[in-house]
C-alpha positions in Angstrom: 58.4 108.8 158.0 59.8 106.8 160.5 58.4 102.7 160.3 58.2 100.2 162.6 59.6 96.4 162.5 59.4 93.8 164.8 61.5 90.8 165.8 59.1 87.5 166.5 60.6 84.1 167.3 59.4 81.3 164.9 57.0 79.8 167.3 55.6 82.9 168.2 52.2 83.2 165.7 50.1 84.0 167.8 52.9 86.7 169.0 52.4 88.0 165.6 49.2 88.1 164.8 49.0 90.4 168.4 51.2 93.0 167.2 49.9 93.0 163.8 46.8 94.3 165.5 48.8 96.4 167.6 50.1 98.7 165.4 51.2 99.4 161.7 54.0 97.2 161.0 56.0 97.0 158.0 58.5 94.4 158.3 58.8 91.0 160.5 62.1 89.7 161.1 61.9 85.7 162.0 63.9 84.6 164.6 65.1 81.5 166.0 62.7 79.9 168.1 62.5 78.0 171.5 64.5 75.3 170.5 67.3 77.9 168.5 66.6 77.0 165.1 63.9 78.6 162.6 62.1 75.5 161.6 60.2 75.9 158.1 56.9 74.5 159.4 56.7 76.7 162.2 57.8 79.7 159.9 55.8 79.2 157.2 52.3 80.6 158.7 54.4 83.8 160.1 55.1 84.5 156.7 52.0 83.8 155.1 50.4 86.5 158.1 53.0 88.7 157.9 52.8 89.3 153.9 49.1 89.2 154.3 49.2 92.3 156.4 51.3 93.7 153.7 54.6 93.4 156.1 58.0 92.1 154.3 59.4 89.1 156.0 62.6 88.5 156.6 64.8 85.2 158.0 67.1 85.8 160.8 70.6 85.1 159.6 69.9 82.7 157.0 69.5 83.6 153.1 69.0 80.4 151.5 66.7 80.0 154.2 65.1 83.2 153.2 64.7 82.1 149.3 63.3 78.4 149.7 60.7 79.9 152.5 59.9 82.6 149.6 60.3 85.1 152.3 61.5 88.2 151.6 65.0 88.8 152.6 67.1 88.3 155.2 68.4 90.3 158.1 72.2 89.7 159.0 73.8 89.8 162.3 76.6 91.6 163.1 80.3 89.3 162.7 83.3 90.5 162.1 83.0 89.6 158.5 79.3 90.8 158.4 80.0 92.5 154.9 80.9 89.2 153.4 77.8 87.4 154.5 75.8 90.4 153.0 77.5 89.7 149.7 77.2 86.4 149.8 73.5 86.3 150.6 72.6 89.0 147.6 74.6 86.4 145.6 71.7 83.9 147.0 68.8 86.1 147.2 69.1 88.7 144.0 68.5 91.6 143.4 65.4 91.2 144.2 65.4 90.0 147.6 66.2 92.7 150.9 69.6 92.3 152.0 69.4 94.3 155.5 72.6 94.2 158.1 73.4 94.8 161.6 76.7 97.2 161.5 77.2 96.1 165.3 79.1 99.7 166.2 81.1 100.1 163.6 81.2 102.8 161.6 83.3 101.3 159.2 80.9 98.5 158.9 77.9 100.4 158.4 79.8 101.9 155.7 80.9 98.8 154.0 77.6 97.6 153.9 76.7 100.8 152.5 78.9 100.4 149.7 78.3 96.7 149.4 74.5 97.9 148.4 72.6 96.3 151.5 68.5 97.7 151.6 68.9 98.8 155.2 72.0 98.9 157.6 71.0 98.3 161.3 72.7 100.0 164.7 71.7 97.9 167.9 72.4 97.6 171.6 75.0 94.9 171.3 75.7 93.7 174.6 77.5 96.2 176.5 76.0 98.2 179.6 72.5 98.9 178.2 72.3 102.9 179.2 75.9 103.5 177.4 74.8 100.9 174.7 71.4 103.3 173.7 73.3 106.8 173.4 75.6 104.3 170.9 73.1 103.2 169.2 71.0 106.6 168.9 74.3 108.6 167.7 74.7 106.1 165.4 71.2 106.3 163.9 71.6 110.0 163.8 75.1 110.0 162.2 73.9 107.3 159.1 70.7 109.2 159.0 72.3 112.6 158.0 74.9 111.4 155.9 73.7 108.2 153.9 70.4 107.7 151.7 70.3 104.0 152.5 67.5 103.5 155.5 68.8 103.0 158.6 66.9 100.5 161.1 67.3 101.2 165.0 66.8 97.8 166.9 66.3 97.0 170.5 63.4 99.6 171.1 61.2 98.4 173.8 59.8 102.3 175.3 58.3 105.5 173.9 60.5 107.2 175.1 63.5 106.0 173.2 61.4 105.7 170.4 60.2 109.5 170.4 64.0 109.9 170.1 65.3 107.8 167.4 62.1 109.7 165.4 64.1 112.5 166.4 67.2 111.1 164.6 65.0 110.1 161.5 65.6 106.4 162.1 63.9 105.2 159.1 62.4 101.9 161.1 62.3 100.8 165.1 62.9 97.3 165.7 60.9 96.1 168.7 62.0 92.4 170.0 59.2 90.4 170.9 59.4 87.2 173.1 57.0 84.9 174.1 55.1 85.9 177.0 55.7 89.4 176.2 52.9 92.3 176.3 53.4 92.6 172.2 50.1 95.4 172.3 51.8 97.5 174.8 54.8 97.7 173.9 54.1 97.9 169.9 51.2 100.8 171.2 53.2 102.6 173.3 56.5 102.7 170.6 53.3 103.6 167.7 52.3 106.6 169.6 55.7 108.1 170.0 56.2 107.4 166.5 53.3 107.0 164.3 54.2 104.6 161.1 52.5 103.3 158.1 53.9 100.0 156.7 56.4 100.3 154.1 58.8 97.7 152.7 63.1 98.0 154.4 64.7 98.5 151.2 66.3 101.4 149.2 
């Protein structure tokens, strides 16, 4: 069943606590905020809502972050040596903690990760021309999907209609990015209806 994530910035609670009323949502990725850090007084109330709704919570690119903040894991960028930061931050974070990782679009990436043991692996729209950049993304999805057990994250949904077809690829979660001043309720309701979720936990 396909699940649905959502990217808030760290000053955006009240962002949060929107789309947790939106829709079903089973993991929050924090991201940097306004000023481009994640600052742990601002992120501590996002986790504390987000686990209360029974989402995980993860840190944006920062596993000891992710451990002192007792959040759940961490999601990774993609960087050219995105495998070793995913091995260095299960070194941080355990076996216990979610280890999830943006393969950027590389195949041999994703795969990497793969064998490296990440909870999730992540295809996204980068930043090339955004029309060529989703068919990437989606064939992606639907080519980790088929193959590999690990779940698969599709990020950078922001219609029902894209996410109707990454459902169609089994994409195991959609990743909605939420800024400030953005309809969170829309966008989460309209991406919910195309693909009805029930909150799950990101990892394998």
């Amino acid at each position: 069943m396909t699940q649905m994530c959502v990217m808030v910035p760290a000053d955006g609670l009240g962002l949060l606590s929107e789309a947790i009323s939106a829709a079903p949502i089973a993991a929050v990725v924090i991201m940097p905020g306004a000023d481009g850090v994640i600052a742990p007084a601002a992120a501590l109330p996002l986790i504390a809502a987000a686990q209360q709704s029974g989402a995980a919570v993860l840190i944006y690119g920062d596993a000891q972050l992710a451990r002192t903040l007792k959040a759940d894991g961490v999601h990774l960028a993609w960087t050219v040596d995105v495998a070793t930061v995913a091995e260095d931050a299960r070194d941080i974070l355990g076996q216990g903690g979610i280890v999830g990782a943006d393969a950027g679009s590389s195949r041999h990436d994703a795969m990497e990760l793969g064998e490296l043991g990440v909870d999730y692996v992540a295809f996204g729209l980068g930043d090339g021309d955004p029309e060529l950049a989703r068919g990437d993304r989606d064939e992606l999805v639907a080519w980790w999907a088929e193959i590999f057990e690990i779940p698969v994250v599709a990020l950078d949904v922001a219609s029902a209609e894209e996410a109707a077809t990454l459902k169609g690829a089994h994409a195991d979660f959609l990743s909605a990015r939420l800024s400030l001043g953005s309809d969170a309720a829309k966008i989460l309701s309209e991406i919910s209806a195309a693909a009805p979720a029930a909150p799950t936990e990101p990892a394998a």
